[in-house]
C-alpha positions in Angstrom: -93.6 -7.5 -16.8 -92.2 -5.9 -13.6 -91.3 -2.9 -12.6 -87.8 -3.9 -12.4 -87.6 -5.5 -15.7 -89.2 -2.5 -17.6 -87.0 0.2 -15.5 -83.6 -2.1 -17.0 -85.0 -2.4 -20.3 -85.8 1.7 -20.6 -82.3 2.4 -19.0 -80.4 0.2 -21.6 -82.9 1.6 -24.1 -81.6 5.1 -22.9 -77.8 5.2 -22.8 -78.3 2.8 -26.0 -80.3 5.7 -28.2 -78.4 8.9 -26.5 -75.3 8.2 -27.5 -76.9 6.4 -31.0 -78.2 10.0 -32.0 -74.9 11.7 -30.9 -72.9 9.1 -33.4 -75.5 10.4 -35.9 -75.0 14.2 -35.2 -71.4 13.8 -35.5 -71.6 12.4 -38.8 -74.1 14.2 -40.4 -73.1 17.4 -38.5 -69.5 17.5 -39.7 -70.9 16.9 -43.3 -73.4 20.2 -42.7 -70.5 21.9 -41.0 -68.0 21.8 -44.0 -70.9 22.9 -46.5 -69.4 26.5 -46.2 -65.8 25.4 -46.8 -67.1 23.1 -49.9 -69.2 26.0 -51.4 -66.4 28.3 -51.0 -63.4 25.8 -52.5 -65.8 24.5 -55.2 -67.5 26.9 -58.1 -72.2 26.3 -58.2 -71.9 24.0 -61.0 -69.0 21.7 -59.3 -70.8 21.9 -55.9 -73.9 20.9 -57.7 -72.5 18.3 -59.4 -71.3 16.8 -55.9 -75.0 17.0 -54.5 -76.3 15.0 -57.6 -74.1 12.6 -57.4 -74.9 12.3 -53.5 -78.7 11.8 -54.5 -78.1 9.4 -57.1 -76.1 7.0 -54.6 -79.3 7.3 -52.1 -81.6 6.7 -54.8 -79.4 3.8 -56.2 -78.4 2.2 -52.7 -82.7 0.4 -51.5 -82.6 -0.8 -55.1 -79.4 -2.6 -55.6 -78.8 -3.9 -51.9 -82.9 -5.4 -52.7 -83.3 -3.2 -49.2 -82.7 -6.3 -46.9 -80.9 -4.6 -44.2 -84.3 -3.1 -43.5 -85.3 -6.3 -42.3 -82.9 -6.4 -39.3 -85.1 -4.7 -36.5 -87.7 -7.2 -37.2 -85.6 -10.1 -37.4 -84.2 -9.8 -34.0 -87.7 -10.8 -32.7 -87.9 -14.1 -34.7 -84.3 -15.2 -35.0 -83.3 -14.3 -31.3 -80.0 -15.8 -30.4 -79.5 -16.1 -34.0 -79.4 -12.8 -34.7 -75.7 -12.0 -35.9 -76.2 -15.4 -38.2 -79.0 -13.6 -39.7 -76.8 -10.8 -40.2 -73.8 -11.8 -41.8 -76.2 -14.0 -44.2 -78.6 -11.7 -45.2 -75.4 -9.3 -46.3 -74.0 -11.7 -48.6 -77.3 -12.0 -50.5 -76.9 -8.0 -50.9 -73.9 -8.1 -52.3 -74.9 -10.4 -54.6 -77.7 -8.4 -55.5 -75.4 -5.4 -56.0 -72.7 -7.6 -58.0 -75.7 -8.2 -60.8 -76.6 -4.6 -61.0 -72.9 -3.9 -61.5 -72.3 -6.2 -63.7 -75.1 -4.8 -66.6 -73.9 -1.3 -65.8 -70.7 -2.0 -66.7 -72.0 -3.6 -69.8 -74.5 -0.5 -70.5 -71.7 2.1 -69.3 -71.8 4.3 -72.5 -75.5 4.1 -72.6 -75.7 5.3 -69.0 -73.1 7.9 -69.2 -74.9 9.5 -72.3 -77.7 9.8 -70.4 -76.5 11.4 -67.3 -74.7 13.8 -69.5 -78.7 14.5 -71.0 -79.3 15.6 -67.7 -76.6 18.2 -67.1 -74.6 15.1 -65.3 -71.1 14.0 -65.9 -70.9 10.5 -64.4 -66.9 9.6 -65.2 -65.4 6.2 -65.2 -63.7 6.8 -61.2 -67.5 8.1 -60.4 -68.7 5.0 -61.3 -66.2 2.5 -59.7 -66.8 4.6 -56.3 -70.3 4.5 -57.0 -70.5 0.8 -56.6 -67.4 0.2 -54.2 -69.5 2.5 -51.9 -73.1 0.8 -52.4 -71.1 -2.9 -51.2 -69.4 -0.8 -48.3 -72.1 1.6 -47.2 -74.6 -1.7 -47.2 -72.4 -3.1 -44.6 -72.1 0.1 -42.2 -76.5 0.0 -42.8 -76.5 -3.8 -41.6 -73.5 -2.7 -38.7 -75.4 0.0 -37.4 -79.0 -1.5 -37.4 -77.6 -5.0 -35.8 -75.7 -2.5 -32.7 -78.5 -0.5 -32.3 -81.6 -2.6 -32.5 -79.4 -4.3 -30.2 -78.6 -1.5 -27.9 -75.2 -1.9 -28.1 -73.4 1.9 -28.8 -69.7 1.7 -28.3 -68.5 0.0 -31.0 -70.8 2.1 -33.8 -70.1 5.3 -32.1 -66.2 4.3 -32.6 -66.6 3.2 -36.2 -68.3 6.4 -37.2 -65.9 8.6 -35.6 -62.8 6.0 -37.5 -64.2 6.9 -40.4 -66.2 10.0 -40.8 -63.4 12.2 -39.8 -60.4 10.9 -41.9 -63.4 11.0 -45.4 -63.9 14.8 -44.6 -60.3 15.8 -43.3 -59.0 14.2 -46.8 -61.9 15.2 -48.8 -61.2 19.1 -48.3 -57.5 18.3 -48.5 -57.4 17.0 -51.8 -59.6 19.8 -52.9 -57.5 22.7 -51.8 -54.5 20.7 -52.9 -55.9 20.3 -56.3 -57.1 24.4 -56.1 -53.7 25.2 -55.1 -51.6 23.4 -58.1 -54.0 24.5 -61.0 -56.4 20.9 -61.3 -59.4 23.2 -61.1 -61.3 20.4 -63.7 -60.5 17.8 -61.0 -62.0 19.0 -57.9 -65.2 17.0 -58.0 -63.0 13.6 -58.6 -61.0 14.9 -55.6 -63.9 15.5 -53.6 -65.9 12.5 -54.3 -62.0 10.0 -54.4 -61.5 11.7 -50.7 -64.7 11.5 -48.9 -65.8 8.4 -50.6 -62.6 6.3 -50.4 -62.1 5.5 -46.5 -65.8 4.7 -46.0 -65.6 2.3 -48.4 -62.3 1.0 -46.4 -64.4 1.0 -43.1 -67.5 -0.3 -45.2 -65.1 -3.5 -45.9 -63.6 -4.0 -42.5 -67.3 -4.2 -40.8 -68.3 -6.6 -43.2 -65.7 -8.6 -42.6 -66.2 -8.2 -38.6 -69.5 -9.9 -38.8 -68.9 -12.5 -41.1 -66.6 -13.6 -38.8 -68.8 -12.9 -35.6 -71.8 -14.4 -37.6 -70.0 -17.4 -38.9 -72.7 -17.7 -41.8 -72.6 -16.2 -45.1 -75.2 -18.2 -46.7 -78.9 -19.6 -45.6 -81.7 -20.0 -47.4 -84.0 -19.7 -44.5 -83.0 -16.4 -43.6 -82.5 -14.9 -47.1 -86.3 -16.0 -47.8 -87.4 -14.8 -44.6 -85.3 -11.3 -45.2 -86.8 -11.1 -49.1 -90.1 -11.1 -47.7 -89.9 -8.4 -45.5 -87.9 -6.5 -47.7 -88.7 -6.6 -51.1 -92.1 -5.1 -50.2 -90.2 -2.1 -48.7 -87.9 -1.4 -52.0 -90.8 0.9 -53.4 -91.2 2.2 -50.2 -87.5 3.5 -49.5 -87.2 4.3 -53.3 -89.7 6.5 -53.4 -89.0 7.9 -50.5 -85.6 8.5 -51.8 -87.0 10.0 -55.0 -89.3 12.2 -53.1 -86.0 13.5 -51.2 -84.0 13.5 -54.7 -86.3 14.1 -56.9 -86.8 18.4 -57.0 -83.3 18.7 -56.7 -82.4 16.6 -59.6 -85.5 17.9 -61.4 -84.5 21.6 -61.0 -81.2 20.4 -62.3 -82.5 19.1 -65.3 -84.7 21.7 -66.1 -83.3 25.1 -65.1 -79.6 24.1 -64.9 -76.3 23.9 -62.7 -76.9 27.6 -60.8 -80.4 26.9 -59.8 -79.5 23.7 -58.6 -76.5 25.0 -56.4 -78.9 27.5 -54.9 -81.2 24.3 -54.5 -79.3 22.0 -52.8 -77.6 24.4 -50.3 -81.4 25.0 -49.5 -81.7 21.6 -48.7 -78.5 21.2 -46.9 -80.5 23.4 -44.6 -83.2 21.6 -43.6 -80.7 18.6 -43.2 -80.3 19.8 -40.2 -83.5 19.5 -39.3 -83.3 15.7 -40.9 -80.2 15.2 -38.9 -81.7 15.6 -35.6 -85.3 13.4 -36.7 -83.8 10.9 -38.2 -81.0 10.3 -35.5 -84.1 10.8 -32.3 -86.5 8.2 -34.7 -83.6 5.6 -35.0 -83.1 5.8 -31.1 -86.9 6.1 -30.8 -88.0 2.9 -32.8 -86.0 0.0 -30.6 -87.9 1.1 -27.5 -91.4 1.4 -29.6 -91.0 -2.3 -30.7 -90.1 -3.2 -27.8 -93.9 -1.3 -25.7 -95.7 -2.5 -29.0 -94.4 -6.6 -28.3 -95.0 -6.2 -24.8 -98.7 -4.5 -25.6 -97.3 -1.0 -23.7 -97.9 0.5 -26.9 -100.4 3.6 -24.8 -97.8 5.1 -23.3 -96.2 6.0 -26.6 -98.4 8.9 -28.0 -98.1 11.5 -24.7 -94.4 11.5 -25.2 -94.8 11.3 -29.0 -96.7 14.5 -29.1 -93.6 16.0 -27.1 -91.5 15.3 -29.6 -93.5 16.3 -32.7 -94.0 19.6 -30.9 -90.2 20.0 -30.1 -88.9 19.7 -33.6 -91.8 21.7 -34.8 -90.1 24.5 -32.7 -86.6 23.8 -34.1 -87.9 23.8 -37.5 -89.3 27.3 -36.8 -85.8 28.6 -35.8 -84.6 27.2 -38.8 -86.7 29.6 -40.9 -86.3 32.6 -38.4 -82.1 32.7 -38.9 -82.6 31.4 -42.6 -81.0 34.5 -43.4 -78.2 34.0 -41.5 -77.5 30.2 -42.2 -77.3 30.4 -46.1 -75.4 33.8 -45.5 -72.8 31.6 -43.8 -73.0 28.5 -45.7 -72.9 29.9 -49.1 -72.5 33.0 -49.0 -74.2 36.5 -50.7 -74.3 34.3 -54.2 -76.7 31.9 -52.4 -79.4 34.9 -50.9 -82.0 33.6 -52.4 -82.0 30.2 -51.1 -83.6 31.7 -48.2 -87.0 30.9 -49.5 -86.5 28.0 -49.8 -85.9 27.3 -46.0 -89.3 27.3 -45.1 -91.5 24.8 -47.3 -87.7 22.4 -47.2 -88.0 22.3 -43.6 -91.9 21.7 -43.1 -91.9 19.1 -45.3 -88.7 17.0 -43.9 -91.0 18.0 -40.9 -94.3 16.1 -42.3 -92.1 13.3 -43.2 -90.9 12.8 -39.4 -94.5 12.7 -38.0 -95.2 9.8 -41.2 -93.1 7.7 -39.2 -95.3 7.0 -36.8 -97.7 5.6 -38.4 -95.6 3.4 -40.8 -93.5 1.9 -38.2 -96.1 0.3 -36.6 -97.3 -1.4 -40.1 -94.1 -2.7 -40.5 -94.1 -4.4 -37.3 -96.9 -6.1 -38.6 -95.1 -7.3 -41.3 -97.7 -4.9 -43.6 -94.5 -3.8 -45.6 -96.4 -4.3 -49.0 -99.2 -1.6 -48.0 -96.4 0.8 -46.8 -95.0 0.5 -50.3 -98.2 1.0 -52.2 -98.9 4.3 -50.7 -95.2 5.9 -50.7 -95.1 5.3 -54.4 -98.2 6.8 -55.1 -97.1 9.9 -53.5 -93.7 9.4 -55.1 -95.7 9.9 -58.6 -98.1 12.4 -57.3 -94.8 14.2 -56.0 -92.9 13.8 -59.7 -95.6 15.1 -61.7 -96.4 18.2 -59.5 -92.8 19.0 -59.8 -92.4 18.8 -63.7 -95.5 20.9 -63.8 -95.0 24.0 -61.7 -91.5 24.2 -61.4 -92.1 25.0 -65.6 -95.2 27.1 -64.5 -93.3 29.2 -61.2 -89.6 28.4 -61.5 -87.5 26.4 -59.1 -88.8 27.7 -56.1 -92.3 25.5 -56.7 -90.5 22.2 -56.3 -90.0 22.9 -52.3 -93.8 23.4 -52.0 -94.9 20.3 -54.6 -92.7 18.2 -51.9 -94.1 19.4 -48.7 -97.4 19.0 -49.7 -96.6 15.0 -51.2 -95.3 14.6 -47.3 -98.2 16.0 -46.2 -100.3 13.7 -48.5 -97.7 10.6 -47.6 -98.2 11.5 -43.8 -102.5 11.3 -43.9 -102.5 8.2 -46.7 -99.8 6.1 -43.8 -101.9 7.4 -41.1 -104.9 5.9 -42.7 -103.5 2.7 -44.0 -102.4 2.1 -40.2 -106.0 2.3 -39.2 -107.4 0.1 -41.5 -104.4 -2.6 -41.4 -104.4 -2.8 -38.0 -107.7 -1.7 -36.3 -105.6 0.7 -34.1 -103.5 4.4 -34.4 -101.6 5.0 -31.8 -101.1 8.7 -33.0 -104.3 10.2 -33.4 -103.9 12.0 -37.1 -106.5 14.7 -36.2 -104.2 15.7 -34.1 -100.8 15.1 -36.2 -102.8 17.4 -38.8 -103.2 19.9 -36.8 -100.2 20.2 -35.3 -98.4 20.0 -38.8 -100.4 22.9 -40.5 -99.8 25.1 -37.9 -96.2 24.4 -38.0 -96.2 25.0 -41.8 -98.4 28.4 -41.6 -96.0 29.8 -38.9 -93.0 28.8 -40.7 -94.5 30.7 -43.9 -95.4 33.5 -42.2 -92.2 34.1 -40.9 -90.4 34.4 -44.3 -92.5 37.7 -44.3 -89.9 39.3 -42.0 -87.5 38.6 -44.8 -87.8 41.7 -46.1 -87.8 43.4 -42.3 -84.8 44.4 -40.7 -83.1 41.9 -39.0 -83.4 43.2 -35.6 -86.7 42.6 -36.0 -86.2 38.9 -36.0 -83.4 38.9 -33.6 -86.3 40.6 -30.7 -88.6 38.6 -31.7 -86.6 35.1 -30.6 -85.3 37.1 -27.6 -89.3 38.1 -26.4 -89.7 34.0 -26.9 -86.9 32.3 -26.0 -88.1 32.8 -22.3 -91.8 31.5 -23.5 -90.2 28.5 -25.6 -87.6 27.2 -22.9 -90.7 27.3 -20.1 -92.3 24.6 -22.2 -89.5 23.0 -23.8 -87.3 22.5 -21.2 -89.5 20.2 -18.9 -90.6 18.2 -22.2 -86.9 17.4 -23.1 -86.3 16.2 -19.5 -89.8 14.0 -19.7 -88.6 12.2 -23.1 -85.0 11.5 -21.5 -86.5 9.7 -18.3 -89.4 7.8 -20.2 -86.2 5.5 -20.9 -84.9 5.5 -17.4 -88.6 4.9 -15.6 -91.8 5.4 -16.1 
């Protein structure tokens, strides 16, 4: 490949992922951003009952859609100037897929109701009828945004997030203080859930349509059998996954109630912002990795790997140093003691990000099955050490049950990798490393807790100097490795 050739593909690859993860900020950070109005407008046990419902849609959403749109990155490679056939074709086989799974609910709606209510969850008709109005629509925005970016095509997603992201959350507070204001108090989570829900699924809808009609295919065999496949492997993989992210707050829900699982959540609305920023860099990241691994430039990806893994190691260690402050401002004094919860939340969304590595490369093997296998045996190992502690230490155990199962996830990928494809690009000595001393640091710091807070305030002053020596030149290394090399 020439020099020329590789310099255009990293430049497209560039403007492509920047202004991909700034879509994603926007959207997730206007979400973290109106946690304090939400917890403020909304009592625990309402603003609980949100957050549940949130992790039942993410747990619901791999399962029903059969989790093809995960097949699109790959595709592109095999279908080529196919691609938005494949598309538009694969989604129709999804909503399919989600049409059956609505179909039995509906017929097993008291069934399912009762045992939501079990679990200290009250799943109403309109909850419902969202619920699945949302799965169809949000399945759409996955296969939009995966197709523009795996693409590296950014104007028309970062336009469709903004269309849509800011009319769900203007509306969505707007009911609720309406409905505050005029006495509905036993309506607020309908309002919440009708108002932020309601125009994605209208902009869920209109990008569907779009690529029907740029894809002019909504059925073929060839593709749906190539996209089954690929994905069906993955559906343990992403449910899992999803469980392991759901699963302690809907756990401490069920077992120690509404208030502990308000104080819960809000902890893990905190290290969403930690999530935010990985999972926005990775989706930017991965196009440009395919794209060294099929042109067998797959060694220069660890040096600037290792910047990365250190860089949100540091941000994850802020994170725990201002925990104070953070919950102080998104929930208020009610909320104190999700502060230590910060710590073992963020580490382990942490762990998670530096898994990636290693199962991204089997899936561009097309070893989806083995990815699978291992996820869901940490998905059970991750289950079972939640029932059991958080009924031996409270709550408070199920942040460190789910670190560690990332932690376990991250070695058992790292190793599968190995052995699946004779290669690891990421050392995992070194990931192991790197991630305990992350997670001892972050630890440590909660001692300071208790300290004044000036304490913690001099002690980011004495190393902001130290931090932005090293982090500074790193940052500008990872934004030219896409412009040159």
């Amino acid at each position: 490949m020439s020099d020329q050739s590789k310099k255009s593909l990293n430049k497209t690859a560039f403007t492509a992922g920047i202004f991909y993860v700034l879509a994603q900020l926007f959207v997730r950070g206007i979400t973290f951003l109106m946690t304090p109005v939400y917890t403020r407008l909304l009592s625990k046990p309402q603003f609980n009952q949100v957050k549940i419902y949130e992790s039942w849609l993410l747990i619901l959403m791999p399962v029903f859609s059969l989790c093809l749109w995960r097949s699109v990155e790959r595709a592109k490679y095999d279908v080529k100037e196919r691609f938005n056939e494949y598309v538009s074709s694969v989604q129709t086989l999804s909503y399919l897929s989600i049409s059956v799974f609505f179909g039995l609910f509906l017929i097993l709606k008291d069934p399912i109701q009762n045992l939501c209510l079990a679990t200290n969850f009250v799943l109403t008709d309109f909850m419902l009828y969202i619920m699945f109005l949302y799965l169809y629509a949000h399945t759409s925005i996955f296969y939009f945004q995966r197709r523009e970016k795996q693409m590296m095509r950014y104007k028309a997603s970062t336009a469709f997030t903004a269309a849509t992201v800011i009319p769900a959350t203007v509306l969505s507070v707007l009911l609720i203080w309406l409905g505050k204001k005029n006495g509905h108090e036993d309506a607020l989570v309908a309002l919440r859930i009708g108002g932020y829900y309601i125009p994605m699924i209208i902009g869920g809808f209109f990008v569907a349509i779009l690529m029907i009609a740029q894809g002019k295919k909504i059925i073929n065999i060839d593709y749906w059998r190539y996209a089954l496949k690929f994905s069906l492997p993955l559906i343990p993989e992403v449910l899992s996954i999803q469980i392991m992210n759901q699963a302690d707050r809907l756990m401490v829900n069920s077992i120690t109630g509404d208030i502990c699982g308000a104080i819960f959540s809000l902890a893990t609305t905190v290290s969403y912002i930690i999530w935010i920023l990985e999972d926005a860099v990775w989706n930017a990241w991965l196009p440009w990795m395919y794209e060294k691994i099929s042109r067998n430039e797959g060694g220069e990806i660890e040096r600037y790997w290792k910047i990365l893994m250190h860089i949100f190691g540091i941000i994850s260690w802020l994170l725990v140093l201002f925990a104070p402050e953070i919950i102080r401002i998104l929930g208020g004094k009610g909320y104190r003691e999700a502060i230590y919860l910060v710590a073992p939340m963020v580490t382990g969304t942490l762990f998670r990000f530096y898994s990636y590595s290693y199962t991204a490369i089997q899936n561009y093997h097309k070893k989806t099955g083995f990815v699978a296998a291992s996820t869901v045996s940490v998905m059970f190992l991750n289950v079972v050490l939640n029932y059991i502690f958080i009924l031996l230490f409270g709550y408070r155990a199920a942040a460190y049950t789910t670190a560690f199962s990332y932690l376990v996830l991250m070695c058992m990928q790292a190793y599968m990798e190995k052995r699946l494809t004779g290669e690891q690009l990421i050392p995992l000595p070194r990931t192991a490393l790197i991630s305990c001393a992350y997670f001892v640091l972050c630890i440590a710091t909660m001692l300071l807790f208790g300290a004044p807070s000036l304490i913690r305030y001099a002690l980011f002053v004495i190393l902001l100097p130290v931090g932005a020596r090293y982090a500074l030149p790193q940052l500008k290394t990872v934004f030219k490795i896409l412009k040159k090399n």
